[in-house]
Backbone bond lengths (Angstrom), bond angles and torsions (degrees), N, CA, C in turn:
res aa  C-N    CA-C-N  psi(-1)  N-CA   C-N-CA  omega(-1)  CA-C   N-CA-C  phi
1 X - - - 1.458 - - 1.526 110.81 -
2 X 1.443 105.72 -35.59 1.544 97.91 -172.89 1.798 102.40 -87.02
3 X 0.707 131.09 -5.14 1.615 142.05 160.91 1.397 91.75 -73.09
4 X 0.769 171.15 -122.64 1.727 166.27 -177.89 1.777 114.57 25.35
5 X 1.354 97.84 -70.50 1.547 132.94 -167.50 1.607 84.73 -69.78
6 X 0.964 140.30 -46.68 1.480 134.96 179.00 1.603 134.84 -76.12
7 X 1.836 106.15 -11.34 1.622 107.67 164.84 1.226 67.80 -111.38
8 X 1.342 159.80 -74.73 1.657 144.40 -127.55 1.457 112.45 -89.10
9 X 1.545 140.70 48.71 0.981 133.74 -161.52 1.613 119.81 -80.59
10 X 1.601 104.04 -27.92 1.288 114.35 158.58 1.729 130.45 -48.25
11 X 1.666 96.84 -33.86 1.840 99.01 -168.26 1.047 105.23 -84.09
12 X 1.791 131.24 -9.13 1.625 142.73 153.64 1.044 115.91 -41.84
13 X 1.275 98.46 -73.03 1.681 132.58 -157.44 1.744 105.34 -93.85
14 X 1.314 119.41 98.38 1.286 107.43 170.53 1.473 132.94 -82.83
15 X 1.599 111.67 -16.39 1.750 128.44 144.43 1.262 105.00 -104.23
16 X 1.126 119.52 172.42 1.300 147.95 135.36 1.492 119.91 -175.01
17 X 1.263 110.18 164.94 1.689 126.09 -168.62 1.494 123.80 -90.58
18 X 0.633 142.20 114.07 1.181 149.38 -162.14 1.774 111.15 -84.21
19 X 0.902 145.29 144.20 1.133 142.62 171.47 1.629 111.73 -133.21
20 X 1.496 125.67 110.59 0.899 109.96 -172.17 1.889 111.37 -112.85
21 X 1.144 130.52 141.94 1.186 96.57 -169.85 1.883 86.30 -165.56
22 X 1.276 115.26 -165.55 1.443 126.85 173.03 1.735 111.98 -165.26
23 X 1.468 84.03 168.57 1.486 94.07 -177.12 1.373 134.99 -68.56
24 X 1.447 108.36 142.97 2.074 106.66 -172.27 1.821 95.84 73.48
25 X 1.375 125.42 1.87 1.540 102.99 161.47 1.750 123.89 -78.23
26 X 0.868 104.95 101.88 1.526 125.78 161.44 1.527 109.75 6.18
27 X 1.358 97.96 -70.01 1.272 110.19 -163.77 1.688 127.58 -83.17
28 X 1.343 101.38 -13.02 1.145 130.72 169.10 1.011 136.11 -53.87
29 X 1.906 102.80 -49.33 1.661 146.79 -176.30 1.782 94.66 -69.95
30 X 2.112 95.59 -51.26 1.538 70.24 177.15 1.457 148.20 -107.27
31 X 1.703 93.69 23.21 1.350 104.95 164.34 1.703 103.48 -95.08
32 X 1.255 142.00 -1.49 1.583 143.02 153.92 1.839 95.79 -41.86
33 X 1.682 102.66 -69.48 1.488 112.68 178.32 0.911 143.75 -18.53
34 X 1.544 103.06 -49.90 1.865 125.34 -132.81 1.676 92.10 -117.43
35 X 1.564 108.97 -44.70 1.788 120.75 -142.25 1.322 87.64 -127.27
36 X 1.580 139.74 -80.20 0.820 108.57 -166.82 1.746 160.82 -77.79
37 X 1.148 107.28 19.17 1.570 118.25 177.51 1.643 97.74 -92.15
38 X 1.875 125.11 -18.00 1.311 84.01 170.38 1.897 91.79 -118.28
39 X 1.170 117.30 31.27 1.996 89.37 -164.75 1.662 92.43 -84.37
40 X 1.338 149.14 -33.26 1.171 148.15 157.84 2.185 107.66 2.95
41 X 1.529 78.90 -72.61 1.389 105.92 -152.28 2.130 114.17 -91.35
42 X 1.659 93.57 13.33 1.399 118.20 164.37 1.316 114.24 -82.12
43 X 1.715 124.17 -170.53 1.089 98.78 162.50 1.407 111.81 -113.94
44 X 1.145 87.51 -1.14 2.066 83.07 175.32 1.567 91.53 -65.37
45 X 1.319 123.58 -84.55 1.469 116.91 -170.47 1.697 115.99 -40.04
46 X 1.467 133.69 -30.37 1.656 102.64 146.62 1.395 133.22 -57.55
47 X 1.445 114.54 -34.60 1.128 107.39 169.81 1.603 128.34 -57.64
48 X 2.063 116.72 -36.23 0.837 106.43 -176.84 1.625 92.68 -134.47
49 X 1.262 92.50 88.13 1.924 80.44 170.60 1.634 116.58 -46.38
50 X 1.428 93.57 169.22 1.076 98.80 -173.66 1.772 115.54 -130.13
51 X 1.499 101.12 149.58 1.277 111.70 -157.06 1.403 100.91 -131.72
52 X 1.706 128.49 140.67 0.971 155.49 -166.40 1.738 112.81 -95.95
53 X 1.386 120.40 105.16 1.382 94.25 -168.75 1.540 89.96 -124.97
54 X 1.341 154.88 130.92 1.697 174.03 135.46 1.826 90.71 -9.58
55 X 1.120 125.03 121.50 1.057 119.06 149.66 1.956 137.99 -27.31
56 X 1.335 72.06 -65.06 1.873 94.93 162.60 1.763 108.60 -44.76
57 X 1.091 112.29 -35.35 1.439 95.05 -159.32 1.716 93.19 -115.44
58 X 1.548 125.46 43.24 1.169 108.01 -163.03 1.491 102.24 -117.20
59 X 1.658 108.79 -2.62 1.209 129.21 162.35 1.781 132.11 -45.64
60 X 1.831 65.69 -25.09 1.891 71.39 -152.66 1.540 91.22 -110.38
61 X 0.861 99.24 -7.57 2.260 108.64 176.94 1.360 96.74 -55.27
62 X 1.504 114.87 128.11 1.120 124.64 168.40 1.402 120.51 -84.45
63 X 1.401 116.05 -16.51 1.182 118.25 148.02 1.147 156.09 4.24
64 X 1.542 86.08 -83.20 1.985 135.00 -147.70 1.685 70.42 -91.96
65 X 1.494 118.43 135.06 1.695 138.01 147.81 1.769 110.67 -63.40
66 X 1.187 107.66 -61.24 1.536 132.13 170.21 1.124 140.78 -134.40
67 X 1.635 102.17 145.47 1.380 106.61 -171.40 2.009 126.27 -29.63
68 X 1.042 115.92 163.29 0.891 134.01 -156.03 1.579 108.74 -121.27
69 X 1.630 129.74 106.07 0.962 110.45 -176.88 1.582 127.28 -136.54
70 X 1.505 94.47 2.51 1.796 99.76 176.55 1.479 85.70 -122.92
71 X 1.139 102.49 170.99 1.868 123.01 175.66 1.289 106.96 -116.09
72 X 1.203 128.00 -164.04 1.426 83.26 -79.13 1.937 134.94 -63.37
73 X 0.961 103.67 132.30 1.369 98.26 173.50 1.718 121.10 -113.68
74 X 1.568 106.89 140.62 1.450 121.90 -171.86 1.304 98.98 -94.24
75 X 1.915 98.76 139.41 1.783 93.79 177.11 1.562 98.88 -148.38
76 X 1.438 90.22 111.99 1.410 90.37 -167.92 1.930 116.03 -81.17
77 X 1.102 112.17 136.21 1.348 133.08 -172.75 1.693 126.07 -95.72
78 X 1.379 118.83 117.86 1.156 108.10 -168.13 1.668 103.21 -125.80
79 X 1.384 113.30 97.15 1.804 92.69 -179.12 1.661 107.48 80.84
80 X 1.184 121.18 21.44 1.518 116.09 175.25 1.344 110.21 96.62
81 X 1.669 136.57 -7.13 1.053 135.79 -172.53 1.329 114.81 -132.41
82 X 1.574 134.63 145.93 0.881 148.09 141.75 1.300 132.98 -13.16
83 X 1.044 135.75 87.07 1.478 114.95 -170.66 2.363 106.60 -124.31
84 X 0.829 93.43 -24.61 1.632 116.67 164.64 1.150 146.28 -103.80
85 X 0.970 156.04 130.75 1.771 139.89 147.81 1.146 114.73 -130.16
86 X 1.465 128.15 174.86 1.212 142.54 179.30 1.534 93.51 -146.31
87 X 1.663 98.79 134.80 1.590 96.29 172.78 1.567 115.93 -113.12
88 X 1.175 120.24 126.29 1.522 117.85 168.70 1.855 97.07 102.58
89 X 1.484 113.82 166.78 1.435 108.88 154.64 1.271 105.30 -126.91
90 X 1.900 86.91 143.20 1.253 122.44 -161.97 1.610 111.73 -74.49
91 X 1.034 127.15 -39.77 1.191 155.16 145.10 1.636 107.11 154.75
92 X 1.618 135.37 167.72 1.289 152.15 -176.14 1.520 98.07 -14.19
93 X 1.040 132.29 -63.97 1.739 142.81 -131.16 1.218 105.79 -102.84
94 X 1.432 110.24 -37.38 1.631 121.67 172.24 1.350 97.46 -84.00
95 X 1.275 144.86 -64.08 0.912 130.92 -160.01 1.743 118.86 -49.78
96 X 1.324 106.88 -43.96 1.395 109.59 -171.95 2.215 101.52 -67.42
97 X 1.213 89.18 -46.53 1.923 84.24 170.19 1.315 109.98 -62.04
98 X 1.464 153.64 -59.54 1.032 135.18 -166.20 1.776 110.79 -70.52
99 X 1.492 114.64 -3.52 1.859 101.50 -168.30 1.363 87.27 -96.00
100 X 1.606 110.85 -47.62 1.512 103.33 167.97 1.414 139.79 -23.40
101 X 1.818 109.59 -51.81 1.205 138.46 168.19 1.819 103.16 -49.13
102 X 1.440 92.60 -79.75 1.819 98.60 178.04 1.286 114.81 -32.58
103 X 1.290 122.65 -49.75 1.330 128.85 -171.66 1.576 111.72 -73.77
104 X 1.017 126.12 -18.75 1.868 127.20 -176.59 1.278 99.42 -104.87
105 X 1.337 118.70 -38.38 1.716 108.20 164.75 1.530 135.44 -77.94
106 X 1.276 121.24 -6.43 1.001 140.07 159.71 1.226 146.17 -129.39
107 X 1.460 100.23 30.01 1.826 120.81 -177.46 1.245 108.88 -160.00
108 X 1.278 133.25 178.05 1.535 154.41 -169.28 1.730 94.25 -78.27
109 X 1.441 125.33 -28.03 1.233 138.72 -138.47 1.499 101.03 -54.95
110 X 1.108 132.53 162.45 0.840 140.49 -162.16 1.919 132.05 -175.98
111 X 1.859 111.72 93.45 1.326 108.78 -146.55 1.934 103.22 -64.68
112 X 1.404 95.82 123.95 1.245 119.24 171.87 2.248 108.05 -55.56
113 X 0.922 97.84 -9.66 1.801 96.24 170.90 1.454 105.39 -103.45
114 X 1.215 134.85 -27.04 1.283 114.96 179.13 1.137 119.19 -121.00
């Protein structure tokens, strides 16, 4: 089963987030910092786990609609496709309002506080 869930990660996951980014980017390091040790265990990040994609290889993501050209950039995924992004981080406070945003305008999502 877990051989399944690992070429089929899409038929799991009906969103998820994309994170696209590369190495020695600045901004990247400080969303590593800031976001990721808790976005996992939020509920935006259950709703859309999150996935690590190399710049280099973001070409070839079947994913991604279009190129890719600041780091990091978020691309949110619905069913194998693109349907969002956010480019750059905004910093902590923005970030969580604009994924929020992405996520209620382009998903079932729905904030668990209100």
């Amino acid at each position: 089963f877990l051989v399944i869930l690992s070429i089929f990660p899409t038929l799991v996951t009906a969103v998820e987030l994309l994170m696209v980014r590369e190495d020695n980017c600045p901004w990247c390091m400080v969303w590593d910092d800031e976001i990721a040790p808790i976005y996992s265990k939020t509920p935006e990040g259950k709703f859309a786990p999150l996935v690590y994609v190399e710049l280099s290889q973001s070409i070839e993501d079947i994913r991604i609609l279009e190129s890719v050209i600041y780091t990091p950039t978020f691309i949110l995924v619905k069913n194998g496709a693109e349907i969002a992004r956010l480019e750059g981080y905004p910093g902590e406070d923005f970030f969580w309002t604009l994924l929020e945003e992405m996520l209620i305008e382009n998903t079932d999502y729905k904030d668990p506080t209100k």
